[in-house]
C-alpha positions in Angstrom: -16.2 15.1 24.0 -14.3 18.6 24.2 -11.9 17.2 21.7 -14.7 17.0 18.8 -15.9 20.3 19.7 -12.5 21.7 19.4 -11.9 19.9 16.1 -15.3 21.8 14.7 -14.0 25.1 15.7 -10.5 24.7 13.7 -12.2 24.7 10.5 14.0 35.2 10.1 17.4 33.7 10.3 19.4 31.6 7.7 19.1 28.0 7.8 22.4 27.0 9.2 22.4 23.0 7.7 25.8 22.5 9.2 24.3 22.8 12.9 22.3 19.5 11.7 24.8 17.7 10.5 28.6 16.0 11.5 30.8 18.9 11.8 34.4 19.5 9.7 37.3 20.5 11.2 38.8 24.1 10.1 42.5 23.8 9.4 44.6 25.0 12.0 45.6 28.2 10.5 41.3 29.2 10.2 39.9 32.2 11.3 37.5 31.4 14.4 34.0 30.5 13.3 31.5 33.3 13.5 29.1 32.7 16.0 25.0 31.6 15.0 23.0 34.4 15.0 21.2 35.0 17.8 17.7 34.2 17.5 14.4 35.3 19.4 12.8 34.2 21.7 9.8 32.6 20.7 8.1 31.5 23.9 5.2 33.8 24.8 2.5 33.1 27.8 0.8 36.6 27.6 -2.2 35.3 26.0 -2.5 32.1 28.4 -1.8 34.2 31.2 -4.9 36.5 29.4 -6.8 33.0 29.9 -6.1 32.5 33.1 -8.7 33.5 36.1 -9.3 33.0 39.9 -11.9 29.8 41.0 -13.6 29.6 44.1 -12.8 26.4 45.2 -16.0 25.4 46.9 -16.4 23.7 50.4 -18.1 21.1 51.6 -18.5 19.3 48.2 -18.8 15.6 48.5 -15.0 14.0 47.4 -13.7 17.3 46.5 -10.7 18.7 48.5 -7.6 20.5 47.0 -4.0 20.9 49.0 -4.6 23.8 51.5 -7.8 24.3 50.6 -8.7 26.3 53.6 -5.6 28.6 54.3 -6.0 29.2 49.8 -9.9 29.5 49.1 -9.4 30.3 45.4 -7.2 28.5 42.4 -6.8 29.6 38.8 -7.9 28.0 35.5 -7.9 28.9 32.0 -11.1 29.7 30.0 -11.9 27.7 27.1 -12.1 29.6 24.2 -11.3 32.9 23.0 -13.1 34.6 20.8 -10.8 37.5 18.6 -12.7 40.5 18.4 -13.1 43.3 15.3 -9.6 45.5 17.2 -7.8 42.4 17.5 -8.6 41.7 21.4 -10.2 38.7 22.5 -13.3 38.0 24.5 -12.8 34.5 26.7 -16.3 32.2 27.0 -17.0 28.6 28.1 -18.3 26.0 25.9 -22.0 25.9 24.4 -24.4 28.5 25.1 -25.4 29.9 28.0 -27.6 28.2 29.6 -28.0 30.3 33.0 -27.5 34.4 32.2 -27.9 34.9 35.8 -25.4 32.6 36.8 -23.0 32.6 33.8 -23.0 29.2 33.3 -22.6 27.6 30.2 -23.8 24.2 28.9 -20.7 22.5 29.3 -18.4 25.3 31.7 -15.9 27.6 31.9 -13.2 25.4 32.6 -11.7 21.8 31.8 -9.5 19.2 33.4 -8.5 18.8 29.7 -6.9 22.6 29.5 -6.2 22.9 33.4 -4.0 19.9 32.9 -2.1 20.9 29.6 -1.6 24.6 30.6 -0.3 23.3 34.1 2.5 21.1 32.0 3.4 24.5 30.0 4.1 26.7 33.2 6.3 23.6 34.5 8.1 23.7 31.3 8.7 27.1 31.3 9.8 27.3 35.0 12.0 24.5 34.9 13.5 25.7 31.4 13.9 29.4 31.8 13.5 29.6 35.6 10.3 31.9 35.3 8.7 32.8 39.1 5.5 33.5 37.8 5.1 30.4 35.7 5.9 28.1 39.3 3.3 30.2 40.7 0.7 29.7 37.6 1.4 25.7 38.0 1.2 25.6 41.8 -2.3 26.8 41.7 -3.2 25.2 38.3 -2.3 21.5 40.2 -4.2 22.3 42.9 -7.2 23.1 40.4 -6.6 20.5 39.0 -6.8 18.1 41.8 -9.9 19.8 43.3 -11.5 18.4 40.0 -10.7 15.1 41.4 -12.5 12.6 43.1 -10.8 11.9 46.4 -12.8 9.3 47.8 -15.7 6.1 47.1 -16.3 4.0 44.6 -15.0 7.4 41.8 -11.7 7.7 43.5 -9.3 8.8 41.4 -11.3 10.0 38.5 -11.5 13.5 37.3 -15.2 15.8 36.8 -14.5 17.0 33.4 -16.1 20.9 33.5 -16.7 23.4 36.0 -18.6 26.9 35.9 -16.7 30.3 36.6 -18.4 30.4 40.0 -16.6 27.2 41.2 -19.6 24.5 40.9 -18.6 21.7 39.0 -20.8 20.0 36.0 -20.4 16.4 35.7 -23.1 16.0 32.9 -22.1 18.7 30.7 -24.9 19.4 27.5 -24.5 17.5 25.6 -23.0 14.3 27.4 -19.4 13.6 27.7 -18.1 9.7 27.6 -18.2 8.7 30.5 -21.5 10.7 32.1 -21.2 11.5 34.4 -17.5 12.5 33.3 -16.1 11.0 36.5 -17.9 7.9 36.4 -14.8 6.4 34.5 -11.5 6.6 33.4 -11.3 9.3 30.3 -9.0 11.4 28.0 -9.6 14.3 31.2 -8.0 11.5 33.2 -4.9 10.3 31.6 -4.1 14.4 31.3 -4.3 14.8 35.1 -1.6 11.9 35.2 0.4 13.8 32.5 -0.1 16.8 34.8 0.6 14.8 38.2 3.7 13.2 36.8 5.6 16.5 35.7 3.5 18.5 38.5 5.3 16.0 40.9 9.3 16.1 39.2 8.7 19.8 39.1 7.8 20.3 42.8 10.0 17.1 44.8 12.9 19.1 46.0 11.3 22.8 45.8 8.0 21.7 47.9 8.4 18.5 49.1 4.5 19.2 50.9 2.9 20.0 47.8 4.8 17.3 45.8 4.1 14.6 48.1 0.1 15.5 48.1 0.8 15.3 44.4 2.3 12.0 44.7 -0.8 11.4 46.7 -3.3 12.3 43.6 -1.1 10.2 41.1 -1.6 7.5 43.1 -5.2 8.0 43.2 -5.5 8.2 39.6 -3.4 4.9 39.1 -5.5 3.0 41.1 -8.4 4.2 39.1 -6.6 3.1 36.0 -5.8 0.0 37.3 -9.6 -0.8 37.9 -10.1 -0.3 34.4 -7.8 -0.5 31.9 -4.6 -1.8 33.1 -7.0 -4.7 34.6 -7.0 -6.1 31.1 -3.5 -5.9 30.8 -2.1 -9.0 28.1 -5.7 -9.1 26.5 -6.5 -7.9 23.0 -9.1 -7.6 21.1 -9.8 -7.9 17.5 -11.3 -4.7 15.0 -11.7 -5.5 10.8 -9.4 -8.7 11.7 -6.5 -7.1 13.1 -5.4 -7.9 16.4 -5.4 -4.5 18.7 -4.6 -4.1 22.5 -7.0 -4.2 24.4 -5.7 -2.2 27.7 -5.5 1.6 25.7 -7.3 4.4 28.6 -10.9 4.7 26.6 -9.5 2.2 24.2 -7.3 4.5 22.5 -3.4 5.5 22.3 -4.1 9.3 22.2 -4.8 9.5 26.2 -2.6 6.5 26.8 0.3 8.8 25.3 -0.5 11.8 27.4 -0.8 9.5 30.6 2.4 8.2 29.6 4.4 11.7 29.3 3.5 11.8 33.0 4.4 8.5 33.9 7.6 9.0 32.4 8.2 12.3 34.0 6.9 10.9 37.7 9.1 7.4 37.4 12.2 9.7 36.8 11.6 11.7 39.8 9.8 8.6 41.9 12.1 5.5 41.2 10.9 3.7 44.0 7.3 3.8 42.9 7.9 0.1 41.3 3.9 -0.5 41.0 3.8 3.5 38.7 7.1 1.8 36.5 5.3 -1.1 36.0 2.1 0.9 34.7 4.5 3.0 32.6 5.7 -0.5 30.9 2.3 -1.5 30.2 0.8 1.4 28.6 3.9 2.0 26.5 4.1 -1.9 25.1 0.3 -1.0 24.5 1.0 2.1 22.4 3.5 0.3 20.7 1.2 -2.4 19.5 -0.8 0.0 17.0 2.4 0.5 15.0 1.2 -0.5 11.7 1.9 -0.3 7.6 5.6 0.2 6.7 7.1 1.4 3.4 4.5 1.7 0.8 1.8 0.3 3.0 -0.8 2.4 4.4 -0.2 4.1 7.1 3.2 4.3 6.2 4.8 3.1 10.0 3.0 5.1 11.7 1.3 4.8 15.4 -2.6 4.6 14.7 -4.6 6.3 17.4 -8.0 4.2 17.8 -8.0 0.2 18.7 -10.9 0.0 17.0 -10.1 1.0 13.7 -7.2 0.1 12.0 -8.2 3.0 8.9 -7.8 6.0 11.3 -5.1 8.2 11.5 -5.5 12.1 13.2 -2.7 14.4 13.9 -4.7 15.7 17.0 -3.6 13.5 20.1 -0.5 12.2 18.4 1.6 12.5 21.5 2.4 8.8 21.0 6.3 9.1 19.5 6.8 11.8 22.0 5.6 9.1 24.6 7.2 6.2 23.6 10.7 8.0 23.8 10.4 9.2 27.0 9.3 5.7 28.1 12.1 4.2 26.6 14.2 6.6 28.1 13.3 5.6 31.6 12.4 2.0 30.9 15.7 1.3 28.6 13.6 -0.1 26.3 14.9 0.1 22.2 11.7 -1.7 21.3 9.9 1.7 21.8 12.0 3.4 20.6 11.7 1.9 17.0 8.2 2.1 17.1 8.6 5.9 17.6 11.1 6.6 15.1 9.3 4.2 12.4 6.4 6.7 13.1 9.0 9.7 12.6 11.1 8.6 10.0 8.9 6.8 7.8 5.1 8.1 8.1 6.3 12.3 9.0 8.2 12.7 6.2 5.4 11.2 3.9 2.8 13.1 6.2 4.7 16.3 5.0 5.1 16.0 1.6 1.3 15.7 1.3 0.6 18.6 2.8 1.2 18.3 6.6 -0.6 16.7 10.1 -4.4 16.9 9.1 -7.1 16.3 11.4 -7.8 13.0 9.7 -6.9 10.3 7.3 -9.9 8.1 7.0 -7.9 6.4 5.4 -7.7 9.2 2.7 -6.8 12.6 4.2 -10.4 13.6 4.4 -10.3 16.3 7.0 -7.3 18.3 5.7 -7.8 20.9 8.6 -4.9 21.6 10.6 -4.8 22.8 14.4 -2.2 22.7 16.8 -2.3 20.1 18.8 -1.8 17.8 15.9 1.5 20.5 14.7 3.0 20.2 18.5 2.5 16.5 18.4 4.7 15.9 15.4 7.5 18.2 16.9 7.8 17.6 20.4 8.2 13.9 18.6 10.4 14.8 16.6 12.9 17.0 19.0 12.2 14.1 21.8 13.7 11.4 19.4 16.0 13.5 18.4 17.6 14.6 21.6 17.1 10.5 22.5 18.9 8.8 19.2 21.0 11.6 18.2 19.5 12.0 14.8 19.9 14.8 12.5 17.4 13.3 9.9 14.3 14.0 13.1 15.7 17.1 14.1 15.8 18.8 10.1 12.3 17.3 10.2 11.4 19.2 13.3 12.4 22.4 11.9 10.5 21.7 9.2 7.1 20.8 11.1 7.6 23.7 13.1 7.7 26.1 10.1 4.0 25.7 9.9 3.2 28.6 13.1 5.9 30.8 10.6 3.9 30.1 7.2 4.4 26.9 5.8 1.2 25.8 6.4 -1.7 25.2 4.0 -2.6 29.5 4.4 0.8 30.7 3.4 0.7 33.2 6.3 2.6 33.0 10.0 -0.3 31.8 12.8 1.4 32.7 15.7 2.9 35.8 17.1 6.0 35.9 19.2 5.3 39.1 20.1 2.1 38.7 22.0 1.8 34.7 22.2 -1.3 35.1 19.8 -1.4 31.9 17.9 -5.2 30.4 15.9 -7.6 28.0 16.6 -6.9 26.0 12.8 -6.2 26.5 9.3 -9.3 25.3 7.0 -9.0 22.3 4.2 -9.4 25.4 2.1 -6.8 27.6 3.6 -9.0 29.6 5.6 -7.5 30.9 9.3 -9.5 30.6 12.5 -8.5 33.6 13.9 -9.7 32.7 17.3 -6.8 31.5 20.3 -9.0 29.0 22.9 -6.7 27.5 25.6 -6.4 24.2 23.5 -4.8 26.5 20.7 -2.3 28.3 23.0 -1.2 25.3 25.2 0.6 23.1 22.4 2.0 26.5 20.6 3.9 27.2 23.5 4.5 23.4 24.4 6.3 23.7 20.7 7.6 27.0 21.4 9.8 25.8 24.6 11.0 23.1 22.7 12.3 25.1 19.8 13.8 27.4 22.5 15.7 24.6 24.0 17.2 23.9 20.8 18.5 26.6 18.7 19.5 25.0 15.6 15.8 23.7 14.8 15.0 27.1 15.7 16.9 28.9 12.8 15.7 26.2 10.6 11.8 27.5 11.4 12.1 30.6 11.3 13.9 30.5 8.2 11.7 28.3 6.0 8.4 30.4 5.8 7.1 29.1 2.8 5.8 26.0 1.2 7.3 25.9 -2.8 6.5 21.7 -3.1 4.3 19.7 -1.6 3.9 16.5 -3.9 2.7 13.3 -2.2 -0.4 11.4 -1.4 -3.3 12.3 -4.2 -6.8 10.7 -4.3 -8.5 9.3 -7.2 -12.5 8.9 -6.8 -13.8 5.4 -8.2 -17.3 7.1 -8.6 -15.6 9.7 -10.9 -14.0 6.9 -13.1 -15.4 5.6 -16.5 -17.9 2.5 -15.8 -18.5 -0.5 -17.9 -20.5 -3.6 -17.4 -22.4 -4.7 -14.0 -21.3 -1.5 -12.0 -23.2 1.8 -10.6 -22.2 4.3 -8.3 -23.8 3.9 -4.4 -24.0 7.3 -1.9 -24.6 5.8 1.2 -26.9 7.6 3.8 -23.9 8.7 5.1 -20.1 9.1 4.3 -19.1 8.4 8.4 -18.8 4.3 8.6 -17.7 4.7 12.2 -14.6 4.3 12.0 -13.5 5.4 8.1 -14.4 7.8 5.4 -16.2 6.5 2.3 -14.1 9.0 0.5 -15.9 11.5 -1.5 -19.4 9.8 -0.1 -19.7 7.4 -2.4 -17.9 4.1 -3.9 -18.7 1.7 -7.2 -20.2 -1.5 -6.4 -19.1 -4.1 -9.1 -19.1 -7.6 -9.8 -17.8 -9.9 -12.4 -17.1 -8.7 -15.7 -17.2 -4.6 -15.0 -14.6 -2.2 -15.2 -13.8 1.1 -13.8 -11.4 3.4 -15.2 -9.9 6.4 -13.1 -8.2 9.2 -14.8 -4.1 10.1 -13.3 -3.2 13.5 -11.7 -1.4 15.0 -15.2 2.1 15.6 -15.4 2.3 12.7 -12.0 5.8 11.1 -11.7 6.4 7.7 -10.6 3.7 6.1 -8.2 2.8 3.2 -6.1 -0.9 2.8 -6.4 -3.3 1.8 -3.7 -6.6 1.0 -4.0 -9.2 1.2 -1.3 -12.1 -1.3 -1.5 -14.3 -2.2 1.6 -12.3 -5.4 2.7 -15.6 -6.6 4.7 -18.9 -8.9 3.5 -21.7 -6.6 2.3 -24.3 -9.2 3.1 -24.8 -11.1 0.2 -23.9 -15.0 -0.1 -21.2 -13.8 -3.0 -19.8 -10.7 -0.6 -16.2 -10.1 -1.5 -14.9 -13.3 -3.5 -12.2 -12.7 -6.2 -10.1 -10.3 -6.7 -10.2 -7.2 -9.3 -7.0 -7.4 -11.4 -5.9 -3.4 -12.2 -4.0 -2.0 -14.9 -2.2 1.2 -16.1 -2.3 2.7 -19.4 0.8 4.6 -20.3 0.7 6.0 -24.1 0.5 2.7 -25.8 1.2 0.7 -23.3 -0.7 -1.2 -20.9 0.9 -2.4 -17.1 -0.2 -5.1 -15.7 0.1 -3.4 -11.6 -0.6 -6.6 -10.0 -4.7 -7.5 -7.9 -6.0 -6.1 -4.8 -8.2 -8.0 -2.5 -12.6 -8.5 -3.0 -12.6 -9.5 0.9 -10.3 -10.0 3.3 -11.8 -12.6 6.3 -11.9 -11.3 9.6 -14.1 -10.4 13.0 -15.5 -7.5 13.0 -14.7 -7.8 16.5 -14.2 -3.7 18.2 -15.0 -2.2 14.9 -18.1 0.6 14.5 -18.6 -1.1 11.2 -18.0 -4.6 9.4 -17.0 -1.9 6.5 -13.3 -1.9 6.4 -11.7 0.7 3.9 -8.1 -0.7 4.3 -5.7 0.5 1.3 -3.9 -2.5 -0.6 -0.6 -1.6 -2.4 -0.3 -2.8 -5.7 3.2 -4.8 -6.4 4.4 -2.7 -9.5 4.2 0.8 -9.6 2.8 2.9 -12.2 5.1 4.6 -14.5 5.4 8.2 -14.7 3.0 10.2 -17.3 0.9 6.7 -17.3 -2.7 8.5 -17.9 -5.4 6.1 -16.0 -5.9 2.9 -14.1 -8.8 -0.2 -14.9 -10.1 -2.1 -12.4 -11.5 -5.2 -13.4 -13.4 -7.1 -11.2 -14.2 -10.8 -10.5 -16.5 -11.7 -8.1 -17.9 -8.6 -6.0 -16.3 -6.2 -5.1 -16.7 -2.3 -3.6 -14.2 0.1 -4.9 -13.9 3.7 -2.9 -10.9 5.0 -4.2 -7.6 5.0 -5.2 -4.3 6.8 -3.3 -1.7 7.7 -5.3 1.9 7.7 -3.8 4.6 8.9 -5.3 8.0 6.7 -5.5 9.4 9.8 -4.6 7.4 12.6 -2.8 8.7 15.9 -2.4 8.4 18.4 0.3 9.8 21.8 -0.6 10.4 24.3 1.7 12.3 28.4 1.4 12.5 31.5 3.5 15.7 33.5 4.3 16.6 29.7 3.6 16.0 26.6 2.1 15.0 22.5 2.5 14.1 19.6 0.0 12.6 16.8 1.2 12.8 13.6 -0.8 11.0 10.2 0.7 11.3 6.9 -1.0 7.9 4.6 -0.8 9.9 1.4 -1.9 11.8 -1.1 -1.0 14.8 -0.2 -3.3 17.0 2.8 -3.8 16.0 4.9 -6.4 18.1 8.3 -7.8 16.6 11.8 -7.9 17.2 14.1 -10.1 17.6 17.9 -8.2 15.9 20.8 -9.4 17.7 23.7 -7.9 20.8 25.6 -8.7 24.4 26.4 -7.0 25.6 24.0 -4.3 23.5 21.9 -1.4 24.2 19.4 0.8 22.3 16.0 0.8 21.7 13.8 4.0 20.8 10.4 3.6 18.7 8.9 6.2 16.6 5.1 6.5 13.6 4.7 7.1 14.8 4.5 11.6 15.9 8.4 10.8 19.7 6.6 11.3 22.0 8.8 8.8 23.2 6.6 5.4 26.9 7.7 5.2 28.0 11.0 5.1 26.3 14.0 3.6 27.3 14.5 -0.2 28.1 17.6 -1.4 26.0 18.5 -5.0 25.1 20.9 -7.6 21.5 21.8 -7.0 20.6 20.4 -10.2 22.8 16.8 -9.4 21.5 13.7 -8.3 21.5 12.3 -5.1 19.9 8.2 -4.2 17.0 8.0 -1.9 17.6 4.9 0.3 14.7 2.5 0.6 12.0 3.7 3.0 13.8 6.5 3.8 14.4 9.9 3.0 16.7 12.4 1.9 17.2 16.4 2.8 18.8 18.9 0.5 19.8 22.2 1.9 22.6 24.9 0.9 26.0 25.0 1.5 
């Protein structure tokens, strides 16, 4: 899919804290308040408008038809990628090689319903935010693109070709093969984007063009009846993956579509009320989204909404649209049940997400694929400012700020990634800090979808543009079990390969032990603190002792030794939806390991296959400065524990729980005081 391909290619103004938090009144005898300094700016379409070009819309294709197709022959699309070239310009191309130089086409095309469908959502942003003429005109013929791409009659109705060549003819079997192939065969991520699409396309156009809108009401329904063939037919069913009961009405399985289909519902049920059958859709797909809320405080993955049904030891940053989602749904649906899920995701898993170094491409369950793009950045703020705007919370929207400080320089390269002044953002930032300096459609959609939503709100603004660089970033660290000390009936394993299906064997490799050995792993120095988590492969390995016992683990700590509490051999379940019977699930051990403790010993009875070990702080840090300042503090127990400060002259801490709801009022300290962090929450520092 499009999505893997792109995932390959990724390889100032003063923080003003007292706009995020309960104002005081001046005495009545005070000077006026100066006013906030004005602020750019940021939102930028030059370089999507550079992507965008005409398409023939071709007649007399078989269940292709677009709103006035005759009277308007062409449409417009953006191109793919875009490669930077030596002067800084870009060249745009399709995706995979060329395949036909005559012709131009390329293996997969020139276009996608993926990127017709996200751009159209940023020029109906932008007109309905800033009022922008040319951005109505950009959506119109984006929608009408887009719906071209869409099956209009038989047994396909509804569905959506995926890719389409610069001279108009569509490519339903792209090289290599999309899921479903031919890509309208089914229902697919490219189809719960065109709802996404449909649904804002529709609120956007109702009262401006009621013609268009209502041929866009039209194509939603299409596209919901297609969904309810397929997925929402299973509504109430689930299924089971490792042993962990999972949904089992997700679009293609999987909440990252679901999400994006529900924007759209959302938007559409707002601006449709009557539609009951479209609300009831929207209900469904949101209680489905909810359902993959799993972990909690200390417990891997922390609160947060797991994309994939099938494996509950995923987690990507790409496609996490599913806070943002669930807010809007409970919005419209006046549901608090979704709501929670969203802000456990926000509250609990994002803060620890950005202590450890930000939204990575994916935990698997340990961050192996540290590359950042994005998609995965926008997804964590347009959560964040939705929840925010929804619940009132400070606590989400200082975290926004925060997560948007990444396209300024608080990302893993130290250097800004996207331009204001020409709407030049990059394709990724490398596990090793390397910049793709290439700006594909993909790239530039969700920076501007997170540059209209720091427009709309000034304050997290400031805060972004003020905190350009990373000075802490202290949370989850990874011990190898291959890498430890060995003793008795253990050897290291390299499997053929380190991809189960649907988890990492981190490092590509793991100890398989069995009664009476040991494995000793050596601490980060200097660590603080920490809950320790051991990942073993919680599934049988074939053999008539798979998995019994447990392995006992221990932490030595100058002389002494702390007994940490036992992890699980085996824990019995289907395999069920899972790639793999192999389940990498971390287990958190009951006592945490004190701070300066130099190793942990695992010793094993019965069988067991140890991968790894996480390492969480009790307290991770996230520190963040600029032409300001923020410390982040985030609690992984149950209890409140103090923190000592590190800075100097006077700050401001906010309290906040692990629901982002603000714990009393903010306390006014000497950078170098101490301040509690409440129980599975966190806590933010900034100047005063």
């Amino acid at each position: 899919m499009k999505r893997n391909r792109l995932l390959a290619a990724a390889t100032g103004a003063a923080l003003l804290a007292a706009a995020l938090v309960p104002a005081i009144a001046a005495p009545a005898d005070a000077s006026p308040a100066p006013a906030a300094p004005a602020v750019p700016t940021l939102t930028n379409l030059a370089h999507l408008n550079f992507l965008l070009d005409d398409v023939p819309l071709l007649s007399g294709v078989a269940g292709h038809s677009t709103y006035q197709q005759s009277q308007e022959p062409t449409a417009r699309a953006p191109w793919v990628y875009a490669n930077r070239n030596a002067d800084g310009s870009f060249t745009r191309v399709g995706g995979g090689p060329i395949t036909d130089a005559t012709k131009g086409w390329y293996a997969q095309g020139s276009f996608d319903a993926d990127d017709i469908s996200r751009a159209a959502v940023v020029y109906l942003r932008d007109w309905k935010q800033n009022g922008t003429a040319a951005s109505r005109a950009s959506a119109y013929e984006l929608l009408r693109e887009l719906t071209y791409l869409q099956v209009d009659s038989g047994p396909n109705a509804g569905n959506v070709v995926l890719w389409q060549q610069h001279d108009g003819t569509l490519n339903p079997s792209a090289i290599p093969a999309d899921q479903p192939n031919p890509s309208d065969s089914g229902e697919s991520y490219w189809l719960a984007r065109t709802v996404w699409a449909l649904g804002e396309g529709y609120a956007g156009f109702e009262k401006s063009d009621p013609a268009f809108a209502s041929f866009l009401q039209q194509r939603m329904s299409l596209a919901l009846r297609s969904l309810e063939r397929h997925s929402l037919a299973k509504y109430g069913t689930t299924e089971t993956a490792n042993g962990v009961t999972v949904p089992g009405w997700l679009i293609v399985g999987s909440a990252s579509p679901t999400a994006e289909a529900v924007l759209g519902l959302s938007a559409y049920t707002a601006a449709a009320p009557g539609d009951g059958q479209a609300r009831t859709d929207l209900q469904r797909y949101a209680k489905g989204i909810a359902g993959l809320s799993s972990g909690g405080t200390g417990q891997w993955p922390f609160g947060a909404l797991l994309p994939e049904a099938n494996s509950p030891t995923f987690w990507h940053a790409w496609g996490g649209m599913q806070p943002a989602a669930l807010t809007a749904a409970a919005t419209q649906l006046h549901d608090g049940s979704l709501q929670s899920a969203a802000n456990t995701d926000l509250a609990s898993f994002t803060p620890q997400l950005l202590a450890s170094g930000g939204p990575d491409n994916g935990w698997t369950p340990t961050p192996a694929d540290p590359s950042q793009i994005a998609y995965g950045v926008d997804s964590r703020v347009e959560g964040l400012v939705a929840a925010s705007d929804a619940t009132g919370s400070t606590g989400l929207a200082t975290l926004a700020g925060a997560q948007a400080a990444w396209y300024f320089g608080a990302n893993p390269a130290g250097v800004p990634v996207y331009d204001p002044a020409t709407g030049v953002c990059v394709d990724g930032i490398g596990g090793d800090g390397g910049v793709n300096h290439n700006c594909g459609a993909e790239s530039a959609i969700h920076t501007e979808l997170s540059m209209l939503a720091l427009d709309a709100h000034p304050a997290i603004k400031r805060e972004a543009l003020a905190l350009t660089h990373r000075t802490a970033v202290n949370g989850l660290q990874v011990v190898e079990a291959e890498k430890g000390a060995l003793t008795g009936p253990a050897s290291v394993v390299t499997p053929p390969s380190a991809w189960t299906g649907s988890a990492n064997w981190s490092g590509g490799a793991y100890v398989s032990a069995s009664t009476g050995a040991s494995v000793t792993m050596t601490l980060p120095a200097g660590h603080s603190a920490a809950r320790i988590l051991p990942i073993e492969d919680l599934g049988p390995d074939g053999t008539a002792t798979s998995g019994s016992g447990t392995t006992a683990w221990t932490a030595s700590a100058g002389n002494r030794t702390v007994q940490l509490g036992t992890s699980q051999n085996v824990r019995p379940g289907a395999q069920g939806i899972a790639p793999s019977p192999v389940f990498l699930l971390p287990q958190t051990l009951p006592v945490s390991a004190p701070a300066g403790a130099t190793s942990v010993t695992a010793r094993v009875n019965g069988r067991a296959r140890l991968d790894a070990v996480l390492v969480q702080p009790v307290i991770s840090h996230l520190g963040l400065t600029g032409t300001g300042s923020l410390d982040v503090y985030v609690n992984a127990t149950s209890t409140t524990v103090p923190q000592q400060l590190s800075g100097s002259g006077p700050v401001l801490a906010t309290r906040y729980d692990a629901a982002g709801h603000q714990v009393g009022a903010p306390i006014p300290l000497n950078g170098n005081g101490t301040v509690t962090v409440v129980p599975g929450g966190f806590t933010t520092v900034v100047p005063r």
